[in-house]
C-alpha positions as CSV (number, residue, x, y, z in Angstrom):
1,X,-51.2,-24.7,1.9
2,X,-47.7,-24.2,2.9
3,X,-46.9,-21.2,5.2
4,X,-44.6,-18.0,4.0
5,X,-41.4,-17.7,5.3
6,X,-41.8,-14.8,6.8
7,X,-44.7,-16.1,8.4
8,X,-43.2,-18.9,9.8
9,X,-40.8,-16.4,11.5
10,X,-43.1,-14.5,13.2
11,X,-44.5,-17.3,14.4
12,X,-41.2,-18.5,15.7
13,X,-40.3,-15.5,17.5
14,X,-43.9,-15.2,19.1
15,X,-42.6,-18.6,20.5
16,X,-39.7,-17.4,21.6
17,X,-40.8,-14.4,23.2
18,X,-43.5,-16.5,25.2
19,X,-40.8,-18.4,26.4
20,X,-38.1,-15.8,27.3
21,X,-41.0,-14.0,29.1
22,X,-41.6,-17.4,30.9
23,X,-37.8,-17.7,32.1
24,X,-37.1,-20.0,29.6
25,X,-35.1,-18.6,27.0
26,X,-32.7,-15.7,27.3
27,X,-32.2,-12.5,25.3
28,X,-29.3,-14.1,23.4
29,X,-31.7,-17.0,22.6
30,X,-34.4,-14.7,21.0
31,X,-31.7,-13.1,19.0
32,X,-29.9,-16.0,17.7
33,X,-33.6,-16.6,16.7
34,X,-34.3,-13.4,14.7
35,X,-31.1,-13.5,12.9
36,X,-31.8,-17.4,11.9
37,X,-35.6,-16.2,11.2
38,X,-33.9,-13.0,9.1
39,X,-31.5,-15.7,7.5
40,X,-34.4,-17.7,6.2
41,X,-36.0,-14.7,4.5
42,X,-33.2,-12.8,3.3
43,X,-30.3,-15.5,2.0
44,X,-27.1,-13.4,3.4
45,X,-28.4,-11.7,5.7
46,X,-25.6,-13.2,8.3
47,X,-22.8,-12.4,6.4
48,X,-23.9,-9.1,5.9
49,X,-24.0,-8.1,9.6
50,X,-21.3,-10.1,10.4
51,X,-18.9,-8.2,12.5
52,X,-15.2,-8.5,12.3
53,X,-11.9,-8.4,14.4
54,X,-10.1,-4.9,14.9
55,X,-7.1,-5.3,13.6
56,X,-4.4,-2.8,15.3
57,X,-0.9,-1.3,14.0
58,X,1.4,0.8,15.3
59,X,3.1,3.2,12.2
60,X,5.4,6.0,13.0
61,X,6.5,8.2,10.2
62,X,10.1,8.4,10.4
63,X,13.4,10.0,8.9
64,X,15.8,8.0,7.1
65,X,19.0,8.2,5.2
66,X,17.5,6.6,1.8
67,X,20.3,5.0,-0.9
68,X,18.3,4.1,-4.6
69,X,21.4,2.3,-5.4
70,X,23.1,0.9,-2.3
71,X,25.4,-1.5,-4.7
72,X,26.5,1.9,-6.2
73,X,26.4,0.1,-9.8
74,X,23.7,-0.9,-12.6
75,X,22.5,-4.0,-11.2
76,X,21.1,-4.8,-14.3
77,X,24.0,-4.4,-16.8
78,X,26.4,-5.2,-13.5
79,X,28.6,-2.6,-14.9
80,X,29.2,1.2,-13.3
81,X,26.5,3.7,-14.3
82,X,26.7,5.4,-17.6
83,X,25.6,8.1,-19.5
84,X,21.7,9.6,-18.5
85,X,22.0,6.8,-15.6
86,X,25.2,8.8,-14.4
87,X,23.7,11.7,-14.5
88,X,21.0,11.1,-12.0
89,X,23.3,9.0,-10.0
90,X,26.7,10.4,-9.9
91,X,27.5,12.9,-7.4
92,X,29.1,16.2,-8.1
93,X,29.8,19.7,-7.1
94,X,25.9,20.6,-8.6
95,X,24.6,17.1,-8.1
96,X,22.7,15.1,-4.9
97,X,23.9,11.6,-6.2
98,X,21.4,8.5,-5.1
99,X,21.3,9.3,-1.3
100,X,18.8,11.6,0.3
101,X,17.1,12.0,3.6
102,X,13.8,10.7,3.2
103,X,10.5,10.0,5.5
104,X,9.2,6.7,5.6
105,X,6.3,4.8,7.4
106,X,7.3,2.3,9.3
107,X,5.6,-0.5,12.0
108,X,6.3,-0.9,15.7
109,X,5.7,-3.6,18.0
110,X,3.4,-1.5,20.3
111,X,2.5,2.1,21.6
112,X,5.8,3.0,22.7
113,X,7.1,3.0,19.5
114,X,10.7,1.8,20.8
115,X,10.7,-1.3,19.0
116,X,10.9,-1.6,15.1
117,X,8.9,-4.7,14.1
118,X,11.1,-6.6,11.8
119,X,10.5,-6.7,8.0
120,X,10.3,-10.3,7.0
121,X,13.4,-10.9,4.6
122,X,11.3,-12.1,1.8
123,X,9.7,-8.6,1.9
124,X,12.8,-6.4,2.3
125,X,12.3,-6.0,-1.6
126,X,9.9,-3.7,-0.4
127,X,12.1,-1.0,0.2
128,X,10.6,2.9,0.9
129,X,7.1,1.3,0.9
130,X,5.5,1.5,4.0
131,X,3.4,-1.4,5.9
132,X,1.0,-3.6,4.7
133,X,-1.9,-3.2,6.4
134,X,-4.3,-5.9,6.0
135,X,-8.1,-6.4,6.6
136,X,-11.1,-8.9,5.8
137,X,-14.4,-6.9,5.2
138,X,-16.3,-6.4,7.9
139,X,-13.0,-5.8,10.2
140,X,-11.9,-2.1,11.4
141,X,-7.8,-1.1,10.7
142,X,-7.0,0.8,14.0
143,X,-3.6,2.9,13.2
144,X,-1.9,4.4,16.3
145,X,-0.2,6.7,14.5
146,X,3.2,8.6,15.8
147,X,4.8,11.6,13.8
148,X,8.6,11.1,14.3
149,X,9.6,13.8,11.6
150,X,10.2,17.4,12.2
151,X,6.8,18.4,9.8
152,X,3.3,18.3,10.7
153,X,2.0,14.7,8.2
154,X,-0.5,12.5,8.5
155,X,-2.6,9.1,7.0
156,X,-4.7,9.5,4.4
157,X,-6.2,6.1,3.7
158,X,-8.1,5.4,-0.2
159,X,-11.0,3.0,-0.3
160,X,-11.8,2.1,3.1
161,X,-14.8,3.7,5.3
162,X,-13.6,7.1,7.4
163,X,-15.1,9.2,9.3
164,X,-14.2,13.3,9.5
165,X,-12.0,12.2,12.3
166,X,-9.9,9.8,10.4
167,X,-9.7,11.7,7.1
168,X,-6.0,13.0,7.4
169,X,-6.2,15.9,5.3
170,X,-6.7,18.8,5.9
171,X,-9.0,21.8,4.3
172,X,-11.7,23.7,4.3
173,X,-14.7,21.0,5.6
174,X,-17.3,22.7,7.8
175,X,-15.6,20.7,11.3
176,X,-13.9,21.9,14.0
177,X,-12.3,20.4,17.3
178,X,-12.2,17.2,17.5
179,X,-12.5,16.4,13.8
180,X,-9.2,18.3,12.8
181,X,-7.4,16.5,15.2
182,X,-6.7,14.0,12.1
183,X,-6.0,16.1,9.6
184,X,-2.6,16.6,10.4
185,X,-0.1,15.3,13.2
186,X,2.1,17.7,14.9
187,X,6.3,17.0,15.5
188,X,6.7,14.2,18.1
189,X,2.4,14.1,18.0
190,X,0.4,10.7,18.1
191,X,-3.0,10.2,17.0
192,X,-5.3,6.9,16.2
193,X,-7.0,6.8,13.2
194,X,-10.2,4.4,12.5
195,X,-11.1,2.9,9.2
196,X,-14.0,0.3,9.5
197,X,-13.6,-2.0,6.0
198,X,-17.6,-2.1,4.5
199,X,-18.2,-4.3,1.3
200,X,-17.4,-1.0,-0.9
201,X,-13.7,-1.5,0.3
202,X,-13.3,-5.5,-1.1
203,X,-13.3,-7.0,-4.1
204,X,-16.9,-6.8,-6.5
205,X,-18.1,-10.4,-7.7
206,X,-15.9,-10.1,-11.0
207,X,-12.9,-9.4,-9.5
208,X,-10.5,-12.2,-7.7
209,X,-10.7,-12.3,-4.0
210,X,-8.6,-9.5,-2.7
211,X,-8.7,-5.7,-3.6
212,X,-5.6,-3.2,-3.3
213,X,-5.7,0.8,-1.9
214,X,-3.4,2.3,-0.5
215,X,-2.4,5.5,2.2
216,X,-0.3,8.5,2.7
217,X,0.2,11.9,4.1
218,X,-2.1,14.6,2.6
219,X,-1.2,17.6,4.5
220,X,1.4,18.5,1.9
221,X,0.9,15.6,-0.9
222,X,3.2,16.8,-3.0
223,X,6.3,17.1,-0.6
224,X,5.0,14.6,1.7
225,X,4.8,11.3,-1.1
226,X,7.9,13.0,-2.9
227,X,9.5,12.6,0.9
228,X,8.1,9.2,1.2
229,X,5.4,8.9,2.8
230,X,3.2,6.0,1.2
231,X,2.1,2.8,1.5
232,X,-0.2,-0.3,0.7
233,X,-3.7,-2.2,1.9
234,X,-5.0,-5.5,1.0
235,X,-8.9,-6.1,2.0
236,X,-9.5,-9.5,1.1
237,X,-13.1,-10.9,0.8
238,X,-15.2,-11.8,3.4
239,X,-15.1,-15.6,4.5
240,X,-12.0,-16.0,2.2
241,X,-8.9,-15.1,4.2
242,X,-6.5,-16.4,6.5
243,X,-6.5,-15.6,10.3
244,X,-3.5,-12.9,9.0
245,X,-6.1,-11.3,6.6
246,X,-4.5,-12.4,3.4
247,X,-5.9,-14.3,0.6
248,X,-6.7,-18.5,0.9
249,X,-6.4,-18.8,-2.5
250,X,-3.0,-17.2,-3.5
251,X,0.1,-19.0,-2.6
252,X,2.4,-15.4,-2.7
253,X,2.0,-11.7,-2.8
254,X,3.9,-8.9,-4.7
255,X,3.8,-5.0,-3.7
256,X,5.4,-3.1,-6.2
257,X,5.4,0.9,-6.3
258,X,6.5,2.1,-9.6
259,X,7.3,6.0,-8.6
260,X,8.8,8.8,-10.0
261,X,10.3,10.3,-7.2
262,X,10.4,14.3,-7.4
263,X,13.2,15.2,-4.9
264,X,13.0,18.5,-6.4
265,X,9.7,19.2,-4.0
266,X,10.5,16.8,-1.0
267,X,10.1,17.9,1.9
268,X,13.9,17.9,2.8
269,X,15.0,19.3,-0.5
270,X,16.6,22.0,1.1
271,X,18.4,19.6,3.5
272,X,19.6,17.5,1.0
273,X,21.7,20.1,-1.1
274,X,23.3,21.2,1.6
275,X,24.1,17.9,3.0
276,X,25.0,15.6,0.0
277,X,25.7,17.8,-3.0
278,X,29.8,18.7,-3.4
279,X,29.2,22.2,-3.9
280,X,25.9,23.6,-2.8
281,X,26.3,27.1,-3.9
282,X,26.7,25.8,-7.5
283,X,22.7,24.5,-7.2
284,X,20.5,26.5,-9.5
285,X,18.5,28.8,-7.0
286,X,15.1,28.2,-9.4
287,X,15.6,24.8,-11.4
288,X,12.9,23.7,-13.9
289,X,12.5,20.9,-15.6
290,X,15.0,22.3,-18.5
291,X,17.4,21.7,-15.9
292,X,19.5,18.5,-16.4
293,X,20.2,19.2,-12.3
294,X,16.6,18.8,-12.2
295,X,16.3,15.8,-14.3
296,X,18.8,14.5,-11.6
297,X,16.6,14.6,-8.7
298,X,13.7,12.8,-11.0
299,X,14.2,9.2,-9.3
300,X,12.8,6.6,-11.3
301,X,12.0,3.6,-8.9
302,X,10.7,0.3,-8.1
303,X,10.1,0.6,-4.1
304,X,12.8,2.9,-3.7
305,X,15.5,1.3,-5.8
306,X,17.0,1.6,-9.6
307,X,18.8,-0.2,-11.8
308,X,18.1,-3.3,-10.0
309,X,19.4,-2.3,-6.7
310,X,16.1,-3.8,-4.4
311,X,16.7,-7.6,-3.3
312,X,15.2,-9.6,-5.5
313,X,11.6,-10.8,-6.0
314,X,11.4,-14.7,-5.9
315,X,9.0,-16.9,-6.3
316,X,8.0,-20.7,-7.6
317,X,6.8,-22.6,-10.8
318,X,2.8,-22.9,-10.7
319,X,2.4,-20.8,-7.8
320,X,-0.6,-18.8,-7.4
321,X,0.8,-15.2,-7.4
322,X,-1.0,-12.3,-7.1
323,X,0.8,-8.5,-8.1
324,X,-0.6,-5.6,-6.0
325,X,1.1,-2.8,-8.5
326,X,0.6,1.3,-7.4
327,X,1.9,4.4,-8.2
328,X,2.7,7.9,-7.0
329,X,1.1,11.2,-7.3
330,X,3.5,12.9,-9.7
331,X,2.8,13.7,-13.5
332,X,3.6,10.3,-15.4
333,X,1.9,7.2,-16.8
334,X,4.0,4.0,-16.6
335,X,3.7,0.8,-18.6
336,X,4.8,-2.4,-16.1
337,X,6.0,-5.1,-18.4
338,X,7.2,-8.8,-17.1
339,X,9.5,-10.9,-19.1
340,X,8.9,-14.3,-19.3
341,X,5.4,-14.7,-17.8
342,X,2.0,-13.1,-18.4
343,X,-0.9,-12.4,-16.1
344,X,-4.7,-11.3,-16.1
345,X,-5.6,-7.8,-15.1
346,X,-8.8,-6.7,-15.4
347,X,-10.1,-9.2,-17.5
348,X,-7.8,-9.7,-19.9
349,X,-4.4,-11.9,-20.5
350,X,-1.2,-9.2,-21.0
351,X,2.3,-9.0,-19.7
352,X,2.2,-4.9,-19.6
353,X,-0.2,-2.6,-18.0
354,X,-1.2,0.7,-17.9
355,X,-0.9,2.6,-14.7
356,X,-1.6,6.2,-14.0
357,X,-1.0,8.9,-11.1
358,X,-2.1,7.1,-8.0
359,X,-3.3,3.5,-9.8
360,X,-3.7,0.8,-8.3
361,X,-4.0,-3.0,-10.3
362,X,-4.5,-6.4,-9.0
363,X,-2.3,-8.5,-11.3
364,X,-3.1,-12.8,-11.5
365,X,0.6,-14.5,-12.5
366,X,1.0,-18.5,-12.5
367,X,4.4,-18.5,-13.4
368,X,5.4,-21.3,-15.6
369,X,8.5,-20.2,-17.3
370,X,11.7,-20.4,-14.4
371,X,14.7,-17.9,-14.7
372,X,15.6,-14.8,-14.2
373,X,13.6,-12.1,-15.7
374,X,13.1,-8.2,-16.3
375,X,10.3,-6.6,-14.2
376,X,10.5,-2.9,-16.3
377,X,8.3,0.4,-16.8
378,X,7.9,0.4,-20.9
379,X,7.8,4.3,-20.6
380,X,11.3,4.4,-22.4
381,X,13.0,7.7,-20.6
382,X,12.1,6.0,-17.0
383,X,13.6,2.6,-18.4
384,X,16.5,4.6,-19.0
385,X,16.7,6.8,-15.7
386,X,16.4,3.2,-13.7
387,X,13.0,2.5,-13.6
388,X,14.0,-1.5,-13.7
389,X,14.3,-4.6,-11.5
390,X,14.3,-8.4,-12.1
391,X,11.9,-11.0,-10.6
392,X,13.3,-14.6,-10.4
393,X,11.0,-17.4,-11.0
394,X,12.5,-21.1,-9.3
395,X,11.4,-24.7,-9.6
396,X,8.7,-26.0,-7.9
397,X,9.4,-26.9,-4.4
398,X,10.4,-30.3,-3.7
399,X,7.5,-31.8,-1.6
């Protein structure tokens, strides 16, 4: 009669442990052996406990002079702005126009956050967004975290693993000390936040081999995002990425943040009417949203930009492209639509989604069809505030 598995491991480690205890074998030895024996019994079992790198960034939340339209034209028609598109863009004696102090996150080279690491140029089209941070399941995302702004913000990561310490927000939890240290970073204060990436933060089995959250400050969430402050992660499967964390099985990645931007409630509101509009004493003390100078500080962006004005999004014939699409906080739905190509979201063939407050969709695109091509929220009043880029699809590359 054959023996059991587990059996045989017993059996095995009894051996083992003779032989450690004999000076023959050491500790490591005997564990090598358990997990092997543990392997044998439970298929998996090794990837399961598999432990992963620490990967470490350095994101200070800054403030910056932010233009939505740094071409000062619709890109899209090439013309000057007109009509609903001059009113939010155009500025006047009661209007802001399409520059405003702003707060972004942004990565440094190292702790003394004197060094901007570089944006690559294929990912300036990524505009207001803040870093990527990347993991693999089974790594830990270690943010040293500096607050260069002049209000108290913070990181509030979705999806991945955090403790009390490395919530970011703050309220009324039952912890004290220690634990509130995270929930929001003081003027000129640094803090490191840890966020261990579990199985419960990647992809399931039906999904493809990466999964996309995202963070932000939540000491204020309305004025903080409305400032700014937000940004992507990627956790990609175990066993399937690259040493940098991305994907094996995806020749290019697309971040795109499809955000109505409320500068009515940013955090620098104030700051911005008396710095950019012609006339500030001609603002409405109380607008609402019956206010057309309300409407005017509605942006409705791609990454930060309308009309077109973010670089442009480029990429091949028959490459494997995967779309990491989010949104903001605010009070809308929006309806990405692609010209010209299709892709698979959750499980089905479409070239529009649906994406509400704070979504986040994993889009499949293999591009067949080369040109230039409208990338565009369906929602028709954001189409028409600026809610619109292009994407350009080229050739294949020549081998």
């Amino acid at each position: 009669m054959r023996s059991r598995p587990e059996n045989v491991c017993v059996k095995l480690l009894l051996i083992s442990d003779s032989l450690m205890n004999g000076g023959v074998m050491t500790k490591r030895c005997l564990w090598i052996a358990l997990v092997l024996c543990l392997e044998f019994v439970v298929p998996g079992f090794s990837d399961q406990t598999a432990v992963g790198q620490t990967r470490t960034y350095f994101v200070a939340a800054d403030e910056v002079v932010w233009d939505y339209a740094p071409s000062g034209i619709n890109q899209i028609t090439g013309k000057p702005f007109e009509g609903l598109a001059n009113l939010a863009m155009q500025q006047g004696p009661d209007r802001i126009g399409h520059v405003y102090k702003k707060a972004q996150y942004r990565e440094y080279t190292d702790a003394s956050f004197s060094t901007l690491k570089p944006r690559p140029a294929e990912l300036e089209y990524l505009g207001i967004v803040g870093p990527l941070l990347r993991a693999e399941v089974g790594d830990t995302i270690k943010v040293t975290f500096k607050n260069n702004t002049r209000y108290t913000v913070s990181m509030h990561p979705h999806g991945v693993f955090y403790t009390k310490s490395s919530e970011g927000a703050p309220y009324v939890d039952g912890t004290t000390n220690s634990d509130k240290a995270d929930d929001g970073v003081q003027p000129g204060g640094t803090y490191t936040y840890i966020w261990p990436v579990p199985e419960r933060a990647g992809p399931t089995a039906h999904e493809q081999s990466s999964s996309f959250w995202m963070y932000h400050s939540h000491v204020n969430e309305t004025a903080d995002v409305n400032a700014g402050l937000i940004g992507p992660i990627i956790v990609t499967r175990r066993g399937e990425a690259k040493p940098d964390g991305s994907p094996k099985d995806v020749d290019r990645e697309i971040i795109a943040l499809f955000a109505e931007m409320d500068e009515n409630v940013s955090l620098y509101y104030n700051e911005n009417v008396q710095t950019y509009a012609g006339n500030p004493a001609s603002v409405p003390k109380l607008p609402t949203f019956a206010d057309f100078y309300y409407l005017s500080n509605l942006k409705e962006c791609i990454n930060g930009f309308v009309f077109g004005n973010g670089p442009m999004i480029t990429m091949h014939k028959g490459e494997r492209v995967r779309w990491y699409i989010f949104s903001n906080p605010n009070f809308e739905i929006h309806a990405p639509h692609w010209h010209g190509n299709t892709v698979v979201a959750m499980n089905m063939r479409t070239d529009v989604l649906s994406l509400l407050p704070m979504g986040m969709i994993v889009a499949e695109m293999v591009p067949d069809n080369p040109g230039t091509w409208l990338f565009h929220c369906h929602v028709n009043p954001h189409l028409d505030a600026g809610m619109v880029t292009r994407y350009r699809v080229e050739e294949n590359k020549t081998p």
